[in-house]
ChimeraX commands (.cxc) that place a marker at each C-alpha (Angstrom):
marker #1 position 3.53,19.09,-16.18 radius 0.5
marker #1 position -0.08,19.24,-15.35 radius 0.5
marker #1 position -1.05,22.35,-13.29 radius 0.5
marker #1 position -0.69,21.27,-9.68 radius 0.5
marker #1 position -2.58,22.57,-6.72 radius 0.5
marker #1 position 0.07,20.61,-4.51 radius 0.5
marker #1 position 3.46,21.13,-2.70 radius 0.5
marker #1 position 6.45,20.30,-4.05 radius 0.5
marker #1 position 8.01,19.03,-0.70 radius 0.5
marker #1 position 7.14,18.92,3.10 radius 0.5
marker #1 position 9.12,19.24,6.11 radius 0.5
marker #1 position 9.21,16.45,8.83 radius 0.5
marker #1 position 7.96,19.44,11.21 radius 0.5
marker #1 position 4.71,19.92,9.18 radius 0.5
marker #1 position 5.01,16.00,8.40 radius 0.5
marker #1 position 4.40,15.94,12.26 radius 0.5
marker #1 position 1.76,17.99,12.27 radius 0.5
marker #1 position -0.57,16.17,10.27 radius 0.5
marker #1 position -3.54,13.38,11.97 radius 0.5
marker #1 position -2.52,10.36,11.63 radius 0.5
marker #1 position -4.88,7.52,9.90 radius 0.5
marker #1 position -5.00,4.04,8.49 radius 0.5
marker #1 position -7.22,1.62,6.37 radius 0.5
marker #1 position -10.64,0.59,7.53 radius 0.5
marker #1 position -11.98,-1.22,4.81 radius 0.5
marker #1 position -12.17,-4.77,4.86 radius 0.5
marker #1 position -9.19,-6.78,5.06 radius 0.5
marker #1 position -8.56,-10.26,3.50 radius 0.5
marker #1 position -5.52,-12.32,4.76 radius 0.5
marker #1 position -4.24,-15.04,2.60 radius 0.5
marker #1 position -2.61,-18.05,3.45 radius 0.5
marker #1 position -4.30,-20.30,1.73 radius 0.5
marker #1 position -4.78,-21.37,-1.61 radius 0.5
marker #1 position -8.44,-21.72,-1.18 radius 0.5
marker #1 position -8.49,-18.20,0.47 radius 0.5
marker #1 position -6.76,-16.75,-2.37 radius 0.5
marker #1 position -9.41,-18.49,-5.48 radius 0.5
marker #1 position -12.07,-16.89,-3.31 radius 0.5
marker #1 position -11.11,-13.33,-3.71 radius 0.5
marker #1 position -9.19,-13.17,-6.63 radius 0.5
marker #1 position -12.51,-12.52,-8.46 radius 0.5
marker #1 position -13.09,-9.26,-6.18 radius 0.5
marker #1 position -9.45,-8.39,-7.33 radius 0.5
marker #1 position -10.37,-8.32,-10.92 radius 0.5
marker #1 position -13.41,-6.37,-10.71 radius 0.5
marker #1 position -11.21,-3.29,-9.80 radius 0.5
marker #1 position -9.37,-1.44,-12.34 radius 0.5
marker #1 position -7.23,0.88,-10.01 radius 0.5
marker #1 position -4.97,-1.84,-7.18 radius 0.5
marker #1 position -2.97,0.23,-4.82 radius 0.5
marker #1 position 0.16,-2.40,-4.54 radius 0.5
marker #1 position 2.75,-3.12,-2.18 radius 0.5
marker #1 position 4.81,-5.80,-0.85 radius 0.5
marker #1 position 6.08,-6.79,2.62 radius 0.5
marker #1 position 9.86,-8.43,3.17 radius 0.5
marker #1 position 11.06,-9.37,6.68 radius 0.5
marker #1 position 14.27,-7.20,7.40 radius 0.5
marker #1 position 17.72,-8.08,6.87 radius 0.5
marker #1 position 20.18,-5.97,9.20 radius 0.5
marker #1 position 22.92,-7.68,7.28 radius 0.5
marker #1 position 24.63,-4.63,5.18 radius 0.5
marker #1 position 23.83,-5.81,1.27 radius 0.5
marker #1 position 21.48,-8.19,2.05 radius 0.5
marker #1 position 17.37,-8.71,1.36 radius 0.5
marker #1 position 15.31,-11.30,2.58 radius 0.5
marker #1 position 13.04,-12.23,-0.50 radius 0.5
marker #1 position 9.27,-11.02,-0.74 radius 0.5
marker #1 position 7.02,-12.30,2.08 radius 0.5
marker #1 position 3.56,-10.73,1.70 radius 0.5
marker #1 position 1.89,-8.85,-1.27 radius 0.5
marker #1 position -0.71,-6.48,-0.92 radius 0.5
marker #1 position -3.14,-5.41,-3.46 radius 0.5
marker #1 position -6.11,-2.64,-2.61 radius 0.5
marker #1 position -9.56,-1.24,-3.83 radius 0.5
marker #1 position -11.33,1.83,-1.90 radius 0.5
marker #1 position -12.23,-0.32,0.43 radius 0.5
marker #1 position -10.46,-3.55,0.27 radius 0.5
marker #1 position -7.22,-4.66,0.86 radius 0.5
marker #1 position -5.97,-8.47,-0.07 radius 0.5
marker #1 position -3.09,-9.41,2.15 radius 0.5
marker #1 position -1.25,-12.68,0.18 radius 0.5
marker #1 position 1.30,-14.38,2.38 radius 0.5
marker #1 position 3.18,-15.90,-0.80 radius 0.5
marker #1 position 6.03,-17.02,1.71 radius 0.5
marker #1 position 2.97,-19.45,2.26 radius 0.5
marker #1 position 1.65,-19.56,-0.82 radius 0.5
marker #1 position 3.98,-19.14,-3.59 radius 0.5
marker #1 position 3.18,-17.41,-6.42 radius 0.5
marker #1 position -0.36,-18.82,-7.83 radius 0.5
marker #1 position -0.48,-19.09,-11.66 radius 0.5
marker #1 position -3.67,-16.41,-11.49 radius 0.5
marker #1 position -1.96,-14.05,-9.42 radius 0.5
marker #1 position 0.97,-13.97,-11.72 radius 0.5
marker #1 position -1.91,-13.32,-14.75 radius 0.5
marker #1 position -2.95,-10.62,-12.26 radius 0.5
marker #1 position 0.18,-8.90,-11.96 radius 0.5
marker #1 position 0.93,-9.39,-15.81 radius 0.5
marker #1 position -2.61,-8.31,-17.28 radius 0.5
marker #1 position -2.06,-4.35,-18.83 radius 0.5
marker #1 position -6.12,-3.46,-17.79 radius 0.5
marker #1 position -5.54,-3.66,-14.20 radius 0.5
marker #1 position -3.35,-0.77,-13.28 radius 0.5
marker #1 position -1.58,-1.16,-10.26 radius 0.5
marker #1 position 0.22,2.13,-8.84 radius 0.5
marker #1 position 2.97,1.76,-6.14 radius 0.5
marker #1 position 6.05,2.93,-4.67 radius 0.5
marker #1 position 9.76,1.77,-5.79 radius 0.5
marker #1 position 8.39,-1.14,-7.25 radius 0.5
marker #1 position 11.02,-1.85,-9.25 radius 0.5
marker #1 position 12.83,-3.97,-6.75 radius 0.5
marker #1 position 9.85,-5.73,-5.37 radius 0.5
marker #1 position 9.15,-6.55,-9.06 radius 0.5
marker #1 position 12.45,-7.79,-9.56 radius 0.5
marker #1 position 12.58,-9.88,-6.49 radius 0.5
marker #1 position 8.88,-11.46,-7.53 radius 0.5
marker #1 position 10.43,-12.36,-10.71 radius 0.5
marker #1 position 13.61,-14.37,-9.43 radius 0.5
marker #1 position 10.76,-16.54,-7.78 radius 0.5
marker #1 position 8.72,-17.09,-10.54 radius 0.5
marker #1 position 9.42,-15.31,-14.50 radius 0.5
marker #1 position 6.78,-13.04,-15.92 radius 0.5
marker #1 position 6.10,-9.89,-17.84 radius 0.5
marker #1 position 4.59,-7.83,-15.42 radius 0.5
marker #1 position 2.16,-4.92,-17.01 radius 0.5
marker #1 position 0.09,-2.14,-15.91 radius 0.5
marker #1 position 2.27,-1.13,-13.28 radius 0.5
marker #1 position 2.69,2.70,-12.26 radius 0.5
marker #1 position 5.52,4.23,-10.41 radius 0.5
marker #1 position 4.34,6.86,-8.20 radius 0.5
marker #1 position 7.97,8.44,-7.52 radius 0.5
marker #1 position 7.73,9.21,-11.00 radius 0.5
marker #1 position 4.03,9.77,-11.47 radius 0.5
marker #1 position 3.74,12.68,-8.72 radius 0.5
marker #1 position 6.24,14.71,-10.63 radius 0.5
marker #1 position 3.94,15.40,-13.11 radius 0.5
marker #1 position 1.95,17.49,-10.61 radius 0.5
marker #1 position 4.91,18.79,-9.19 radius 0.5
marker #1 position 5.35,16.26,-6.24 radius 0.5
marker #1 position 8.89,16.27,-5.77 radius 0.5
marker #1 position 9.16,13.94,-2.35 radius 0.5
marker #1 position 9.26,10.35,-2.99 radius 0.5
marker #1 position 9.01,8.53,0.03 radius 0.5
marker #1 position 5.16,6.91,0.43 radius 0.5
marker #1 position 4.53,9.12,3.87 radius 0.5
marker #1 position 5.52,12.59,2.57 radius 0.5
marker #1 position 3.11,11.82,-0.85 radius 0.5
marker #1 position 0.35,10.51,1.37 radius 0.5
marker #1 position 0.56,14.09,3.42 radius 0.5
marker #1 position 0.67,15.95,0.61 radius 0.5
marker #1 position -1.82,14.23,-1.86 radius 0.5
marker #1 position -4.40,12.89,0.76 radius 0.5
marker #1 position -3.83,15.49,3.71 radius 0.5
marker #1 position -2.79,13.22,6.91 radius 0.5
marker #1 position 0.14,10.85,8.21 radius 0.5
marker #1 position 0.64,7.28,7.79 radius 0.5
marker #1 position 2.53,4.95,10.92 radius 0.5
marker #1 position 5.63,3.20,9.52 radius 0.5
marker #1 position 6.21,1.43,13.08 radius 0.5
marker #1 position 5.40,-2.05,11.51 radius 0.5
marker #1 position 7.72,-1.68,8.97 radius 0.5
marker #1 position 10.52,-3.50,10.27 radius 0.5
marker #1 position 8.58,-6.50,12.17 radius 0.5
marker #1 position 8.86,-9.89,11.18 radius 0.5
marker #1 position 6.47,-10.66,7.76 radius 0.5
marker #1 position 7.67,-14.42,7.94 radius 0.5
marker #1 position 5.54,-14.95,11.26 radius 0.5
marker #1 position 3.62,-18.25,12.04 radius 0.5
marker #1 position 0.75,-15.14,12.36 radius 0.5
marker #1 position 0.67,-11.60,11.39 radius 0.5
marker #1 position -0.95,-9.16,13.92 radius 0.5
marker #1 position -3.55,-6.73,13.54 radius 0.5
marker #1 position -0.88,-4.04,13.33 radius 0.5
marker #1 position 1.09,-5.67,11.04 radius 0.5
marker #1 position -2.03,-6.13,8.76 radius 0.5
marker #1 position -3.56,-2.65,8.65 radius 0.5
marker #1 position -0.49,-1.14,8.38 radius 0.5
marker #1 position 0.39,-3.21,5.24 radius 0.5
marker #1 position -3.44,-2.41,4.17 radius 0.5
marker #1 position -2.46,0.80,4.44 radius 0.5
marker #1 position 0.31,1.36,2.62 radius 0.5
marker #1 position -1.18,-0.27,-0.66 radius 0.5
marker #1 position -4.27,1.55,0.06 radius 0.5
marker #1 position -2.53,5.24,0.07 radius 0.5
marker #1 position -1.08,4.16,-3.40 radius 0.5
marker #1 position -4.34,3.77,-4.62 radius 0.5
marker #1 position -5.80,6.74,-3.14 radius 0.5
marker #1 position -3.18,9.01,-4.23 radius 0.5
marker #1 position -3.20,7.35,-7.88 radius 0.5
marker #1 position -6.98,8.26,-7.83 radius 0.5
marker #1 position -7.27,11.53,-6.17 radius 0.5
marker #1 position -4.20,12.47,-8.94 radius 0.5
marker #1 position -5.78,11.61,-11.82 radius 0.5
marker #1 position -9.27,11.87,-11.12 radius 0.5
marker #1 position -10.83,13.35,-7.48 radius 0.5
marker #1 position -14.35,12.31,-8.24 radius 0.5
marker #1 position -13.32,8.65,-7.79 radius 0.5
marker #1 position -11.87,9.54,-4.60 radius 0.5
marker #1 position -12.96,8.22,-1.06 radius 0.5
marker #1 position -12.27,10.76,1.80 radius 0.5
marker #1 position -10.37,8.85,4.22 radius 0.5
marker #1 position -11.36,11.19,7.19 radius 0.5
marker #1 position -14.72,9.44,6.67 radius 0.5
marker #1 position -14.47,6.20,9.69 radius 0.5
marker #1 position -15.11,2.27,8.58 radius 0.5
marker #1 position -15.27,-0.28,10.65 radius 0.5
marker #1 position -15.96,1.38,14.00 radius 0.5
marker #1 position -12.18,2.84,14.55 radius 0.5
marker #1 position -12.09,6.37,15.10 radius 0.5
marker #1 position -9.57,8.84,13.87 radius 0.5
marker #1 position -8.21,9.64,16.97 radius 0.5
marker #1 position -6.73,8.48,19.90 radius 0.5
marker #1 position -4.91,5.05,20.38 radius 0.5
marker #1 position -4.30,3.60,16.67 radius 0.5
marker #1 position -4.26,-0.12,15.82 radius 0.5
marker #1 position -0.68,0.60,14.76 radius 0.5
marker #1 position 1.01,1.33,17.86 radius 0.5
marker #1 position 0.74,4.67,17.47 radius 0.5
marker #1 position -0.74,7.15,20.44 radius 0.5
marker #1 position -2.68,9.72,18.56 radius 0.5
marker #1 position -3.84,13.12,20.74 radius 0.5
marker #1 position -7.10,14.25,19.48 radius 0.5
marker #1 position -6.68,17.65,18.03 radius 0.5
marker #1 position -8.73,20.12,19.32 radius 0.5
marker link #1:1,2 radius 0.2
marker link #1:2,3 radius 0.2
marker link #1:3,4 radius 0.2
marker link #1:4,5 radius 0.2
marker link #1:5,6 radius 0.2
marker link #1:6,7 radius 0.2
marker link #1:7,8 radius 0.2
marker link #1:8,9 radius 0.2
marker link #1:9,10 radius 0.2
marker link #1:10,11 radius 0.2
marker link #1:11,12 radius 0.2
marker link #1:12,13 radius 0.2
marker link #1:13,14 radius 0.2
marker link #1:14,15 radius 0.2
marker link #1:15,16 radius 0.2
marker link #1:16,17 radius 0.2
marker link #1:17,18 radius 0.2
marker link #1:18,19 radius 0.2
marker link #1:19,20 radius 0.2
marker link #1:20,21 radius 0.2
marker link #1:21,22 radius 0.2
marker link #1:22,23 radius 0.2
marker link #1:23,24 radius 0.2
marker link #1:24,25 radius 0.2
marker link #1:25,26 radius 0.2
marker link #1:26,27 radius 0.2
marker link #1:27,28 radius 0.2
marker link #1:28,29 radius 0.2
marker link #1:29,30 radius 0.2
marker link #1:30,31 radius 0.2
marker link #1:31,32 radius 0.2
marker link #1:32,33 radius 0.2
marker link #1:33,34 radius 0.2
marker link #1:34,35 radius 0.2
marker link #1:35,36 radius 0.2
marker link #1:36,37 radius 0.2
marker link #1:37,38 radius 0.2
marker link #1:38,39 radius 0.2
marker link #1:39,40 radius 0.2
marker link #1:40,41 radius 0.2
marker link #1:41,42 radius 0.2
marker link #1:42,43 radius 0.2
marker link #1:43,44 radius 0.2
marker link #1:44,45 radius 0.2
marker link #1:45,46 radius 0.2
marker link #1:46,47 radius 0.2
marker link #1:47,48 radius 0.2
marker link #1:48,49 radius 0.2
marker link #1:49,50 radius 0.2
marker link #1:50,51 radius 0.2
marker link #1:51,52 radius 0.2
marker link #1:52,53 radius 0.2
marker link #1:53,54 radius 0.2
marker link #1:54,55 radius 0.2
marker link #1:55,56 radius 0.2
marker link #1:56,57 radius 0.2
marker link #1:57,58 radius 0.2
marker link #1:58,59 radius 0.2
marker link #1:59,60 radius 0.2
marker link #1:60,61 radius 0.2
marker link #1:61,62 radius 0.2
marker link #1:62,63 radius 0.2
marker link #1:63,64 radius 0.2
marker link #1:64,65 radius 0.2
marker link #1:65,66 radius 0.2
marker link #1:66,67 radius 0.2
marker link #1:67,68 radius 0.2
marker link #1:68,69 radius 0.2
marker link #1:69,70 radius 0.2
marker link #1:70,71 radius 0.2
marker link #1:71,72 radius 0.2
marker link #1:72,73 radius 0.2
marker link #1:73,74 radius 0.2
marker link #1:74,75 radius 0.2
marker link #1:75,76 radius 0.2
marker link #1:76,77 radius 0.2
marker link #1:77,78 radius 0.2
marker link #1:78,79 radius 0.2
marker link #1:79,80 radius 0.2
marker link #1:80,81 radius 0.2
marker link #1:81,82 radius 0.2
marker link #1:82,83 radius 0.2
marker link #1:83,84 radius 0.2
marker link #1:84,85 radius 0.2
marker link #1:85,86 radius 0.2
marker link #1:86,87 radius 0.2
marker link #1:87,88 radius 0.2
marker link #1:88,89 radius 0.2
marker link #1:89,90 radius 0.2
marker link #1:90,91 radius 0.2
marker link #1:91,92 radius 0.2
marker link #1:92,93 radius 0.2
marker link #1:93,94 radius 0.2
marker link #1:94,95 radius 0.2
marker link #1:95,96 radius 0.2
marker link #1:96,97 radius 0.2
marker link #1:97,98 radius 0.2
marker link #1:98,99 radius 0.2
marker link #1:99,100 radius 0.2
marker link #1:100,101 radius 0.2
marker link #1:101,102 radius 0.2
marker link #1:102,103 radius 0.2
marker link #1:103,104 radius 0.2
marker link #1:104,105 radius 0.2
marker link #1:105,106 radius 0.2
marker link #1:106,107 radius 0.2
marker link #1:107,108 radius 0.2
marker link #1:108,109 radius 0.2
marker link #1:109,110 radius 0.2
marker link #1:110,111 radius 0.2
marker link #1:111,112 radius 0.2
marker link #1:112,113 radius 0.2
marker link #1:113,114 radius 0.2
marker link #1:114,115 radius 0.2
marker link #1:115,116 radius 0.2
marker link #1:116,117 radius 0.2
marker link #1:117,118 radius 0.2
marker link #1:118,119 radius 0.2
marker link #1:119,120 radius 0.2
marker link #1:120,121 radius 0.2
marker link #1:121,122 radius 0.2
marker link #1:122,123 radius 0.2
marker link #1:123,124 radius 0.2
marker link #1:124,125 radius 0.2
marker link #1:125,126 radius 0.2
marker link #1:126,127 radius 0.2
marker link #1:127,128 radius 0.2
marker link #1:128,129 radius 0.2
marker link #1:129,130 radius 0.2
marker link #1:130,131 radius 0.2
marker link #1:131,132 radius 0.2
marker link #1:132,133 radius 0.2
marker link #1:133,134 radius 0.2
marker link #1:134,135 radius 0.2
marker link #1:135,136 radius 0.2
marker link #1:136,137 radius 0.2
marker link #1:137,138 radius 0.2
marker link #1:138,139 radius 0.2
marker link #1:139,140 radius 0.2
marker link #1:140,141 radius 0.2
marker link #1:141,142 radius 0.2
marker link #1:142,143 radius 0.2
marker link #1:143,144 radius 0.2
marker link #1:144,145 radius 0.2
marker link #1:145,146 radius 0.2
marker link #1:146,147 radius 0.2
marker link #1:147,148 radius 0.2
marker link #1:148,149 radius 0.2
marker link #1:149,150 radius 0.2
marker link #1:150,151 radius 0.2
marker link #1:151,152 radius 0.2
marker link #1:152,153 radius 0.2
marker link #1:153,154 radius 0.2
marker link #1:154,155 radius 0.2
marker link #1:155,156 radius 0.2
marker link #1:156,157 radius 0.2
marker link #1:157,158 radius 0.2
marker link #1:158,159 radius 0.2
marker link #1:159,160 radius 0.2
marker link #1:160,161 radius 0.2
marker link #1:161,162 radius 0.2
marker link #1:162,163 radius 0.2
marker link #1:163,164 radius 0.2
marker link #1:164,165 radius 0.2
marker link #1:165,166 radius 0.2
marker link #1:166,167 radius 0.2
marker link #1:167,168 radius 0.2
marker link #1:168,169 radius 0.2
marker link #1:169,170 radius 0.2
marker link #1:170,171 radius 0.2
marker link #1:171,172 radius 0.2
marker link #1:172,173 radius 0.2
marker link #1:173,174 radius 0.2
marker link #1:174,175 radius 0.2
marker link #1:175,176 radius 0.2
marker link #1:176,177 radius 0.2
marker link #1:177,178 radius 0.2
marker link #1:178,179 radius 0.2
marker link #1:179,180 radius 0.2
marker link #1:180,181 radius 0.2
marker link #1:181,182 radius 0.2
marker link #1:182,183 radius 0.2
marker link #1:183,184 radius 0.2
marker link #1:184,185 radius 0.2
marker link #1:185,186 radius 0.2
marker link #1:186,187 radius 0.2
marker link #1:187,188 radius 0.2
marker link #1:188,189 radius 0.2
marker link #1:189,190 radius 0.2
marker link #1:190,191 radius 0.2
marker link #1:191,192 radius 0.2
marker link #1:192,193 radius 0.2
marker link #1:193,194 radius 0.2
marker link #1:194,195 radius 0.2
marker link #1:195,196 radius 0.2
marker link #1:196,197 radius 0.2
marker link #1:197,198 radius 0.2
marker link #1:198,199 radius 0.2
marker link #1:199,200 radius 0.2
marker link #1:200,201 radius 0.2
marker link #1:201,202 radius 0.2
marker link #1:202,203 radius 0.2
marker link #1:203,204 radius 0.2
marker link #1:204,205 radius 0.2
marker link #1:205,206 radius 0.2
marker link #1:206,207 radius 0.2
marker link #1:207,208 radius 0.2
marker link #1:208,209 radius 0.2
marker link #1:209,210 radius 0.2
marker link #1:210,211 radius 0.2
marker link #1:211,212 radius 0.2
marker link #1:212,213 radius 0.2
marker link #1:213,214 radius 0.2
marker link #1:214,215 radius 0.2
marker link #1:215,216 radius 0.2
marker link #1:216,217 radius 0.2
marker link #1:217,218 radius 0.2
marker link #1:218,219 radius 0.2
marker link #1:219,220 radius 0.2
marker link #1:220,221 radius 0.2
marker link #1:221,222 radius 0.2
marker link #1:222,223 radius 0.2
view
């Protein structure tokens, strides 16, 4: 285990106690084919993606809708691929398969499993942050205790449950999946090396760290 400055765990009180904050990089929505050949290049000019995917909830016991959005993220962009749109491009499946791009995210073994009963691949340089944290001595594995303890503040989870299969996804919905793919990459890169990694106190995009969030979220400015 490498020698970890971090906390094991952290309690929901001290969970609570931390700012909340959210992506402010650029965000690219794609529901188009011709949206998606226009960024992919940006995609594979990164070598770190934070990933995630989106499914709309199923409050049938046993049940799971399939995969409606993935979302892939740099420092300071986050790609936002509708594939319930979509599909599953030929160059996004290369994407997902090619060994050089690493893509870190959380308990992405189902959501690679799911992806695969739409369309068969190998997928490759993917790495599983439950396991990945314990190195340091992380031992919570939900995405919101790691991001406190890694990268210092609170993430919403209020979109969570909304409906990803929308005609159109709203500004929550879309920074909050930003978000989450762009923690994974933060923490992936502030874990393995700090120099690379972007403060997120530091605003983008004109949103400020405090009071009413894009997510729903009423945030009191700490004094």
């Amino acid at each position: 285990m490498v020698n970890s400055k971090y906390n094991p765990n952290i309690t929901s009180e001290e969970l609570a106690d931390h700012e909340l904050s959210w992506f402010r990089g650029e965000i690219v929505l794609v529901d188009d084919i011709e949206t998606f050949h226009s960024v992919l290049p940006r995609l594979y000019k990164a070598d770190l993606l934070g990933f995630d995917t989106e499914t709309k909830p199923n409050f049938t016991r046993g049940k799971r809708n399939k995969v409606s959005l993935i979302q892939l993220s740099t420092d300071d962009l986050a790609v936002l691929i509708r594939i319930n749109k979509i599909g599953l491009p030929e160059e996004l499946i290369r994407l997902l398969s090619d060994p050089s791009v690493t893509k870190a995210g959380v308990a992405i073994h189902d959501d690679i499993r799911f992806l695969k009963g739409v369309k068969k691949f190998s997928p490759d340089g993917f790495i599983e942050l439950q396991n990945f944290v314990k190195e340091y001595g992380i031992e919570s594995a939900g995405l919101k205790k790691m991001t406190a303890i890694v990268l210092g503040f609170r993430i919403s989870k209020r979109q969570q449950v909304t409906d990803w299969e929308s005609d159109q996804l709203t500004e929550a919905q879309q920074i909050y999946a930003a978000t989450d793919a762009w923690v994974c990459h933060q923490i992936f890169r502030k874990l393995t090396n700090g120099s690379h990694f972007k403060d997120p106190q530091t605003p983008r995009g004109g949103l400020k760290r405090s009071g009413k969030s894009p997510l729903g979220d009423l945030e009191v400015e700490k004094k």
